[in-house]
N, CA, C and O atoms as CSV, one atom per row, in Angstrom:
chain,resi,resn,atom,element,x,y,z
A,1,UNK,N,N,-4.340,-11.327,-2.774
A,1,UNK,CA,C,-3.029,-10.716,-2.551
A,1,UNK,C,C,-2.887,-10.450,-1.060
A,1,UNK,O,O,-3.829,-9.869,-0.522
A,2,UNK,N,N,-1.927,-10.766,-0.379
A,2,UNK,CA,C,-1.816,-10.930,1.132
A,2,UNK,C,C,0.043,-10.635,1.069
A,2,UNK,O,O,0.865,-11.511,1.338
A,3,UNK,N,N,0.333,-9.455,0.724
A,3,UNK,CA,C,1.673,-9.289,0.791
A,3,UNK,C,C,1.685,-8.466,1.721
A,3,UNK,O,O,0.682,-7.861,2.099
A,4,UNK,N,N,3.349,-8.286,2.428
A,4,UNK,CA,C,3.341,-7.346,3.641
A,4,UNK,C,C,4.386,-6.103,2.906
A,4,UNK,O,O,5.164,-6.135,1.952
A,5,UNK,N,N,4.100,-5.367,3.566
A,5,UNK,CA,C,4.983,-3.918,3.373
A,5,UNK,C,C,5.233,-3.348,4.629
A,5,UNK,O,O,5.386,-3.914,5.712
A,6,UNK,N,N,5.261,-1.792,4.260
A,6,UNK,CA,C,4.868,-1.200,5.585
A,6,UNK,C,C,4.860,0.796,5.015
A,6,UNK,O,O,5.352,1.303,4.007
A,7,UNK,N,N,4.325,1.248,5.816
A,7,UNK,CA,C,4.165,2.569,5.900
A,7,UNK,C,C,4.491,3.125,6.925
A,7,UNK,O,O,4.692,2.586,8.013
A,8,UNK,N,N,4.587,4.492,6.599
A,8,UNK,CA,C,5.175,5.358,8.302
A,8,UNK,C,C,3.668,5.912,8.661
A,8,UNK,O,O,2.624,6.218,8.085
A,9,UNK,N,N,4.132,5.856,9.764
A,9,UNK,CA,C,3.021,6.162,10.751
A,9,UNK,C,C,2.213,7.312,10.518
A,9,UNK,O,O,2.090,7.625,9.334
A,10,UNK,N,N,1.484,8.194,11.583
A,10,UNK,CA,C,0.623,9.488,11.507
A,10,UNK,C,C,1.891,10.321,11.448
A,10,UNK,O,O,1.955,11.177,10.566
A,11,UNK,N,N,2.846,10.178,12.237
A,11,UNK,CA,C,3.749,11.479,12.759
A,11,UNK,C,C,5.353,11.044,11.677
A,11,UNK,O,O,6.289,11.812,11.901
A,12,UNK,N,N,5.577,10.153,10.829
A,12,UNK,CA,C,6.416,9.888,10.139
A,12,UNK,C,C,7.771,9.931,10.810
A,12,UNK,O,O,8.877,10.455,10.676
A,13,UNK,N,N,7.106,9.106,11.603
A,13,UNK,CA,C,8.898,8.947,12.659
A,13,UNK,C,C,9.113,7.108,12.711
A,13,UNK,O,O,9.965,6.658,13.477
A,14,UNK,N,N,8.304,6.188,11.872
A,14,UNK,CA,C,8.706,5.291,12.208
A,14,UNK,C,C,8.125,4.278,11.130
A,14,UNK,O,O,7.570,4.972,10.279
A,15,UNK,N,N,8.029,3.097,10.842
A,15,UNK,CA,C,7.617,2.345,9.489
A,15,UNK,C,C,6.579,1.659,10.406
A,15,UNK,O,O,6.871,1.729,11.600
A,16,UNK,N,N,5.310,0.943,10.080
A,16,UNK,CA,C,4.084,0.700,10.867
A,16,UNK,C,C,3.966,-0.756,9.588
A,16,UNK,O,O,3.773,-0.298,8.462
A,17,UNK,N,N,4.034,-2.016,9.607
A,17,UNK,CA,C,3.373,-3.076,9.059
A,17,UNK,C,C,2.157,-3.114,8.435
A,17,UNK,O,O,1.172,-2.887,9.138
A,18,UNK,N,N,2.030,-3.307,7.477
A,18,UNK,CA,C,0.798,-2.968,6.422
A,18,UNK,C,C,0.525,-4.691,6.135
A,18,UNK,O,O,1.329,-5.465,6.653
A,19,UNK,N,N,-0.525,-5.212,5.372
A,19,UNK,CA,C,-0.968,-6.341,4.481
A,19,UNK,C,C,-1.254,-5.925,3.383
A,19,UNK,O,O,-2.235,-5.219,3.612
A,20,UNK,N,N,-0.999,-5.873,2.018
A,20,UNK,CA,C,-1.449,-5.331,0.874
A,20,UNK,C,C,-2.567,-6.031,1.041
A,20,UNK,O,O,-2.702,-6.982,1.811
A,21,UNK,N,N,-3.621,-5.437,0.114
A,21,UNK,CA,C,-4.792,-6.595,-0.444
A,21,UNK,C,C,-5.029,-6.326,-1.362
A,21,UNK,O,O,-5.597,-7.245,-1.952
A,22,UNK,N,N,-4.892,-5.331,-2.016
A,22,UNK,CA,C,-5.550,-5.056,-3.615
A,22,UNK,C,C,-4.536,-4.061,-4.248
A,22,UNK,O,O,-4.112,-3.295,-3.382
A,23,UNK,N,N,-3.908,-3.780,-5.717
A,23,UNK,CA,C,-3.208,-3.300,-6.234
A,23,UNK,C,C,-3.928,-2.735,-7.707
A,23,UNK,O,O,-4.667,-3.494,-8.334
A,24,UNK,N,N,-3.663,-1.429,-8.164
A,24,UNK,CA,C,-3.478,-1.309,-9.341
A,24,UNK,C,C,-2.761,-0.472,-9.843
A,24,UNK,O,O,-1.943,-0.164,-8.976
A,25,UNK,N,N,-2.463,0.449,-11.324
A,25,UNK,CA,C,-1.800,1.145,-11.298
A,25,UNK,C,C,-1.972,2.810,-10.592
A,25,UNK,O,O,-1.175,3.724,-10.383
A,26,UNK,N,N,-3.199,2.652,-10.411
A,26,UNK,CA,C,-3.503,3.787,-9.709
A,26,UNK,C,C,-3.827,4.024,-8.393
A,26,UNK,O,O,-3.960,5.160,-7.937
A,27,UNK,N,N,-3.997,2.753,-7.598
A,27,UNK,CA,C,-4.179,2.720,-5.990
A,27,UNK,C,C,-3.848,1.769,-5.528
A,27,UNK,O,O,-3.360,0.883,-6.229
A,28,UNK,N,N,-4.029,1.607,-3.955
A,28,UNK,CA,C,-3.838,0.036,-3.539
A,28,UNK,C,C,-4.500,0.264,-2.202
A,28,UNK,O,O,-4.893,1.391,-1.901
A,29,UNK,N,N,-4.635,-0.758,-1.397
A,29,UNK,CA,C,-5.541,-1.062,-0.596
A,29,UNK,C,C,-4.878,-1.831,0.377
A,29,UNK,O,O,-4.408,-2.908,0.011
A,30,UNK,N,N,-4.747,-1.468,1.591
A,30,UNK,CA,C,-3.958,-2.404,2.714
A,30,UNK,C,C,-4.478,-2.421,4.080
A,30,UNK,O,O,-5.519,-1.785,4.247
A,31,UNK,N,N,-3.907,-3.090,5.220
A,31,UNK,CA,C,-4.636,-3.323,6.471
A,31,UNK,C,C,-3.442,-3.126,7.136
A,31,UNK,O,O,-2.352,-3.675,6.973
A,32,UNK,N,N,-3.835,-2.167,7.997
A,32,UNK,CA,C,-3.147,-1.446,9.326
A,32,UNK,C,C,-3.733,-1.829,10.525
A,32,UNK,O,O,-4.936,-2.016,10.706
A,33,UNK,N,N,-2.186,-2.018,11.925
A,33,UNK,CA,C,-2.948,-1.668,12.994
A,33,UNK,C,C,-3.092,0.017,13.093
A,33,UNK,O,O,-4.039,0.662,13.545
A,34,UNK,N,N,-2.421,0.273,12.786
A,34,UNK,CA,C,-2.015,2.224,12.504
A,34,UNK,C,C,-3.303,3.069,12.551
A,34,UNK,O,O,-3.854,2.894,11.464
A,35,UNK,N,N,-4.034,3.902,13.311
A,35,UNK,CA,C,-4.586,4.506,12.915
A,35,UNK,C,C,-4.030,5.974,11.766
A,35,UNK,O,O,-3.351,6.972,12.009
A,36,UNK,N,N,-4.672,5.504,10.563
A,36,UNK,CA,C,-3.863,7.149,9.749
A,36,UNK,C,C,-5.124,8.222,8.858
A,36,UNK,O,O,-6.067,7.680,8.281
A,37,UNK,N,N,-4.973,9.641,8.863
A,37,UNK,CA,C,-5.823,10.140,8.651
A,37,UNK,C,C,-6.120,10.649,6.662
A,37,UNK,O,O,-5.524,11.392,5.882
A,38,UNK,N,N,-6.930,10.057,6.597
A,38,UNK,CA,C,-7.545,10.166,5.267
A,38,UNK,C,C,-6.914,11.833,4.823
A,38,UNK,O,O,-6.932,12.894,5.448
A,39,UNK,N,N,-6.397,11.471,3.500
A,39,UNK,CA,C,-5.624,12.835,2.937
A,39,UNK,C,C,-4.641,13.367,3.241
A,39,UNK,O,O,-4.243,14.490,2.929
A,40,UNK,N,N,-4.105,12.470,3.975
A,40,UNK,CA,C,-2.519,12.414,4.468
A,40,UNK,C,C,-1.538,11.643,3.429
A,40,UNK,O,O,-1.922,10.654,2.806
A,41,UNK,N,N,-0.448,12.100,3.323
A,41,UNK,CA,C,0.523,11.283,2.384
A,41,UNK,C,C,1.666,10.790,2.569
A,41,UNK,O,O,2.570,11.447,3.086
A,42,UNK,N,N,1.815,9.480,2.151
A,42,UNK,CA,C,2.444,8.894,3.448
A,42,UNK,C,C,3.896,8.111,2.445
A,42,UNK,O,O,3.466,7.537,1.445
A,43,UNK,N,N,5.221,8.049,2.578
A,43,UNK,CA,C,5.873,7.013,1.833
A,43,UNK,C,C,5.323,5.409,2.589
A,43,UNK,O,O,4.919,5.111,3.713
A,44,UNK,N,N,5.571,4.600,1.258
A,44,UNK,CA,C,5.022,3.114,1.116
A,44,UNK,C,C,6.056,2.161,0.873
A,44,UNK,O,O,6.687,2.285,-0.176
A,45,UNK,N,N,6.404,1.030,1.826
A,45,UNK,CA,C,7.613,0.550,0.909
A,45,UNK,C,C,6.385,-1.387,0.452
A,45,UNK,O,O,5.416,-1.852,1.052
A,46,UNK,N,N,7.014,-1.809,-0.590
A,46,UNK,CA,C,5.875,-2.923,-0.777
A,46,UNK,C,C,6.543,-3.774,-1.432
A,46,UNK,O,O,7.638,-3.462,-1.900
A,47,UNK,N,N,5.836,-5.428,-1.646
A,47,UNK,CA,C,6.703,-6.276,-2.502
A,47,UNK,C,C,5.547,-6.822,-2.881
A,47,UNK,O,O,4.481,-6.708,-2.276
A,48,UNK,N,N,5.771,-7.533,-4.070
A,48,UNK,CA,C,4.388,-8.075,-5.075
A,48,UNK,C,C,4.724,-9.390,-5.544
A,48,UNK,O,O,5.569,-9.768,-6.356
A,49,UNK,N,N,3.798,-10.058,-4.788
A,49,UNK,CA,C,4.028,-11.676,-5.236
A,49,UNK,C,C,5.060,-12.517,-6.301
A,49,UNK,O,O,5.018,-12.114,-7.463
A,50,UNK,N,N,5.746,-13.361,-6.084
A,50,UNK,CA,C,6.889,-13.743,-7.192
A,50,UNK,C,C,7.657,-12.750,-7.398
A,50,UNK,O,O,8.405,-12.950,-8.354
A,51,UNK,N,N,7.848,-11.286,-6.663
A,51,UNK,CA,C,8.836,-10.678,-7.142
A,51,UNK,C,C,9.199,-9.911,-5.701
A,51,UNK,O,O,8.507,-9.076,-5.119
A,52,UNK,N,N,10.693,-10.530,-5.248
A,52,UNK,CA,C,10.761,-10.375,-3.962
A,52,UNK,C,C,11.528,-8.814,-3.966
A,52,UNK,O,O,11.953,-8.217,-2.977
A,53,UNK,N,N,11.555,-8.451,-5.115
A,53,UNK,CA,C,12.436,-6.528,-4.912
A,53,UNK,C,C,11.115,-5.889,-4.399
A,53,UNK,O,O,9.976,-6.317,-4.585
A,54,UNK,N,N,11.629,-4.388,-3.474
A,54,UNK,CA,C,11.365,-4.334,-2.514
A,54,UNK,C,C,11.197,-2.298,-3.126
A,54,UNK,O,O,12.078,-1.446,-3.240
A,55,UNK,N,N,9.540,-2.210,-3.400
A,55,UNK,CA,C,9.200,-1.160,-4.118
A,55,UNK,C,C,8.683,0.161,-3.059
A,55,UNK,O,O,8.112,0.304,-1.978
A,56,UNK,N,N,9.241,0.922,-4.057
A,56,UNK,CA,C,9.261,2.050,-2.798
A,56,UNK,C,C,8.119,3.377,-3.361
A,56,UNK,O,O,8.578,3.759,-4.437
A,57,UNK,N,N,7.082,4.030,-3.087
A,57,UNK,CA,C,5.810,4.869,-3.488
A,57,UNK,C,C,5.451,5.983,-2.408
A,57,UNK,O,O,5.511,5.678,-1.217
A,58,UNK,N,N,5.268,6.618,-2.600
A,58,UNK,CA,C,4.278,8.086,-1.648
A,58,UNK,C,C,2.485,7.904,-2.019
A,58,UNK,O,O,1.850,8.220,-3.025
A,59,UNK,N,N,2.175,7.438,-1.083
A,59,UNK,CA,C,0.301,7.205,-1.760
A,59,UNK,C,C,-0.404,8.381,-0.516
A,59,UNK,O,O,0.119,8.744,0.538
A,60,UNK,N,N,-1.564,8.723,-1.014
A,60,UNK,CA,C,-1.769,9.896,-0.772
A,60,UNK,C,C,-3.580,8.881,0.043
A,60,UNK,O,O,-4.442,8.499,-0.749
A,61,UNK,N,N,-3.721,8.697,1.322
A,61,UNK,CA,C,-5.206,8.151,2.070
A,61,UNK,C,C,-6.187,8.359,1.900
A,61,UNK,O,O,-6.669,9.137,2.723
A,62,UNK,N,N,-7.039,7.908,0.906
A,62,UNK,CA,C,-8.356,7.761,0.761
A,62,UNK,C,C,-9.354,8.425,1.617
A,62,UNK,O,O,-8.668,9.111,2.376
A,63,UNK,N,N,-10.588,8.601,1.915
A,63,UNK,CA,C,-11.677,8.859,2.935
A,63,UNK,C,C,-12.117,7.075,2.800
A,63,UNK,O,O,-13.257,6.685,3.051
A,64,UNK,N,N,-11.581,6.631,2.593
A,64,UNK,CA,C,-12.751,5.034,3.123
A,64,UNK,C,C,-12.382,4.039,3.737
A,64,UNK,O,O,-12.304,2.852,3.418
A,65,UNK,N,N,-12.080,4.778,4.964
A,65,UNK,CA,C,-10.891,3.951,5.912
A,65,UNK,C,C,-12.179,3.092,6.564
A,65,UNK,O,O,-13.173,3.708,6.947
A,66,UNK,N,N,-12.098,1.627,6.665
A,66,UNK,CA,C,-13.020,1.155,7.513
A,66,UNK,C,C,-12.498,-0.182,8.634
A,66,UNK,O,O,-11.293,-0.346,8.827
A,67,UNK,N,N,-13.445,-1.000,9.260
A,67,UNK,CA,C,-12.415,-1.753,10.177
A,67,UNK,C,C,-11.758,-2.852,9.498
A,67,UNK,O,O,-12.313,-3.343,8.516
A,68,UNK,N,N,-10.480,-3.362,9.959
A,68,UNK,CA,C,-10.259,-4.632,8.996
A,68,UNK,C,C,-11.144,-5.328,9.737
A,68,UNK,O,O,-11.847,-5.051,10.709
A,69,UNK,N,N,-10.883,-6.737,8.771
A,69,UNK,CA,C,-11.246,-7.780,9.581
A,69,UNK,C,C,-10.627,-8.525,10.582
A,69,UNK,O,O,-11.315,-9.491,10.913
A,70,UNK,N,N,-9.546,-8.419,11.199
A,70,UNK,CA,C,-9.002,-8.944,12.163
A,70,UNK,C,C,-8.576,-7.795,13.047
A,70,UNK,O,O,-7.534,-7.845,13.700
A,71,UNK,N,N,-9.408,-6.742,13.058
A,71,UNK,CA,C,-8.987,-5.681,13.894
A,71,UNK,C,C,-8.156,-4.233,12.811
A,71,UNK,O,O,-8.117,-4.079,11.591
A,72,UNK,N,N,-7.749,-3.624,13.645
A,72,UNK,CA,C,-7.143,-2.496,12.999
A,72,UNK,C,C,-8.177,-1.824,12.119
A,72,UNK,O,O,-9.402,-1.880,12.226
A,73,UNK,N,N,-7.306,-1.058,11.062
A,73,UNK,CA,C,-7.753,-0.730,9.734
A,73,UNK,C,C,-7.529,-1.088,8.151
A,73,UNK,O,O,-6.494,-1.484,7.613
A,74,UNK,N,N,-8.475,-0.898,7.720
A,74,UNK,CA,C,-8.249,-0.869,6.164
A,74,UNK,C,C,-8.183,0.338,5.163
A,74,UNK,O,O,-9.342,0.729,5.027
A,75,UNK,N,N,-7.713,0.757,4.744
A,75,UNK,CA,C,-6.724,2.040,3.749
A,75,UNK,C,C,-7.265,1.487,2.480
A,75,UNK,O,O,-7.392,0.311,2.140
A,76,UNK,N,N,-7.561,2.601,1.845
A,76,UNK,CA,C,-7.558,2.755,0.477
A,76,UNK,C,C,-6.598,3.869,-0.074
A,76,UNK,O,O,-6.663,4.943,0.522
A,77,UNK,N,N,-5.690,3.774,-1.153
A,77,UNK,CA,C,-5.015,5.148,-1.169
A,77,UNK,C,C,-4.586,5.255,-2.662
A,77,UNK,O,O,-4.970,4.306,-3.346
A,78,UNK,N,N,-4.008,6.030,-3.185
A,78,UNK,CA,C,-3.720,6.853,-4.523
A,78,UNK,C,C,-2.322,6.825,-4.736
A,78,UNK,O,O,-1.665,7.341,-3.832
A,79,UNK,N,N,-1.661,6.333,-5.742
A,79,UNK,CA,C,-0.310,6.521,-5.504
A,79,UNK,C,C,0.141,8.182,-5.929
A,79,UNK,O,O,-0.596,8.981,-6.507
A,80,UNK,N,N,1.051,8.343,-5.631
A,80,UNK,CA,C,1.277,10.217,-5.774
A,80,UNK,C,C,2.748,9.780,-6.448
A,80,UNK,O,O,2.881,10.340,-7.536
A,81,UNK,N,N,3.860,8.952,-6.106
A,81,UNK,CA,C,4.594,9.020,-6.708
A,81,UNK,C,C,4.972,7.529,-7.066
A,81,UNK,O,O,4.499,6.744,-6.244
A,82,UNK,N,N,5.651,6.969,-8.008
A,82,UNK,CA,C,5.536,5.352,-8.392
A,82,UNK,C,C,6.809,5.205,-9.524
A,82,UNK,O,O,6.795,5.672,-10.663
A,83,UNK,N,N,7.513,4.708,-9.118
A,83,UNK,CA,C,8.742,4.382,-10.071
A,83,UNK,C,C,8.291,3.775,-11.222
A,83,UNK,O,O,7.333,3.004,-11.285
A,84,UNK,N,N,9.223,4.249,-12.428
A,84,UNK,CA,C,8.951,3.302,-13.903
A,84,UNK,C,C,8.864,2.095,-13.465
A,84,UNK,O,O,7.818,1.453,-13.368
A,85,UNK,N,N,10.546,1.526,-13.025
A,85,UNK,CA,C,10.362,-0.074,-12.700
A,85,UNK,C,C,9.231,-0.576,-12.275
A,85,UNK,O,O,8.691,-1.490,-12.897
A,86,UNK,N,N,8.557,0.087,-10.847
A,86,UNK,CA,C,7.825,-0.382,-10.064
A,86,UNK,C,C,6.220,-0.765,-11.129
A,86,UNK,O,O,5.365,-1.645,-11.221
A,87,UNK,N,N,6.469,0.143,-11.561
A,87,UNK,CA,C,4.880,0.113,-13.140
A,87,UNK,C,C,4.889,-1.208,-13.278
A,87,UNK,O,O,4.072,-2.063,-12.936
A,88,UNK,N,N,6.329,-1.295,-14.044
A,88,UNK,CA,C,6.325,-2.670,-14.852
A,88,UNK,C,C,6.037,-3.590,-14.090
A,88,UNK,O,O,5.184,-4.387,-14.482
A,89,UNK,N,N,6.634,-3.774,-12.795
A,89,UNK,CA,C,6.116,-5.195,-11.849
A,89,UNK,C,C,4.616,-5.063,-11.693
A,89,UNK,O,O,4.013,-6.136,-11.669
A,90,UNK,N,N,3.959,-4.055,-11.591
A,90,UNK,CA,C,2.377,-3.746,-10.840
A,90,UNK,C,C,2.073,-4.492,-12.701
A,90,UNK,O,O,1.389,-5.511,-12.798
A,91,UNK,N,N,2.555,-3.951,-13.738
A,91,UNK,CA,C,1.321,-4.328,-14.951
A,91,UNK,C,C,1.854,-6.010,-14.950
A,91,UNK,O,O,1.020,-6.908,-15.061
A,92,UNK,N,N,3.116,-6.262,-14.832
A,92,UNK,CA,C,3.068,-7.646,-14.578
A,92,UNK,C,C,2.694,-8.939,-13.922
A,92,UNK,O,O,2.774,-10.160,-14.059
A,93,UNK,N,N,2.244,-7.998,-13.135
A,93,UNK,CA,C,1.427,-9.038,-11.726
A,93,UNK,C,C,-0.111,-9.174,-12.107
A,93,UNK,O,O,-0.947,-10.040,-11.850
A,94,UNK,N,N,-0.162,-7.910,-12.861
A,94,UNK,CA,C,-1.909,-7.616,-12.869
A,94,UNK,C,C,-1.923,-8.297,-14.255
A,94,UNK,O,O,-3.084,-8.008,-14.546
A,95,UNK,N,N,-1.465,-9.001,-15.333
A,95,UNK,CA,C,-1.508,-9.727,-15.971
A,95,UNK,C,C,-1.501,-10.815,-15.794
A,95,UNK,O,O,-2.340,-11.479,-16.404
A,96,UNK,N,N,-0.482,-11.553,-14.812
A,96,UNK,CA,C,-0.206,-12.808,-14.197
A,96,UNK,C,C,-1.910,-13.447,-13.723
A,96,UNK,O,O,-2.500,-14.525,-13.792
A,97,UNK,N,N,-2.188,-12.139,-13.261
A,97,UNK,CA,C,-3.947,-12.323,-12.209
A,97,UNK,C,C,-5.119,-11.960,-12.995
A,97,UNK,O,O,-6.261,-11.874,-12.544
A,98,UNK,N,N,-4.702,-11.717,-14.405
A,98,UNK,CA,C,-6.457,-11.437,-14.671
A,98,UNK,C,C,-6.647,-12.696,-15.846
A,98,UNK,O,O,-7.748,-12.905,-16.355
């Protein structure tokens, strides 16, 4: 999974480019240049392969921030808030993939 989104920054004054890489119904996993601090909660906007609507979440930063691989960071995080709709696309994708 290599989808783009984006998140607001440390100070929530601006949207910062994310890479998804991993999804489920309970977290997701992305790559920042952003430095952001673990246990911070941040709105998420995201889109999920074959489905180009454009999903909107509050995920709450992990402690297991480590380097990406092309620089920046990598995020692990919790969703805190997640639309019905948005469910249905996440269990639909995660069916499509297992």
């Amino acid at each position: 999974m290599h989808e783009f989104g984006s998140i607001t920054n440390a100070s929530v004054t601006a949207w910062t480019p994310v890479v998804m890489l991993d999804i489920s119904l309970q977290s997701i996993s992305f790559a920042s240049s952003e430095r952001l601090l673990p246990g911070d909660t941040h709105p998420l906007r995201f889109t999920l392969p074959g489905a180009p609507r454009m999903h909107f979440a509050s995920v709450a930063l992990l402690p297991s921030t480590a380097p990406a691989e092309r620089g920046g960071y990598r995020y692990a995080a919790k969703f805190v808030t997640l639309e019905p709709n948005t469910i249905d696309h996440i269990v639909r994708f995660l069916g499509e993939t297992a």
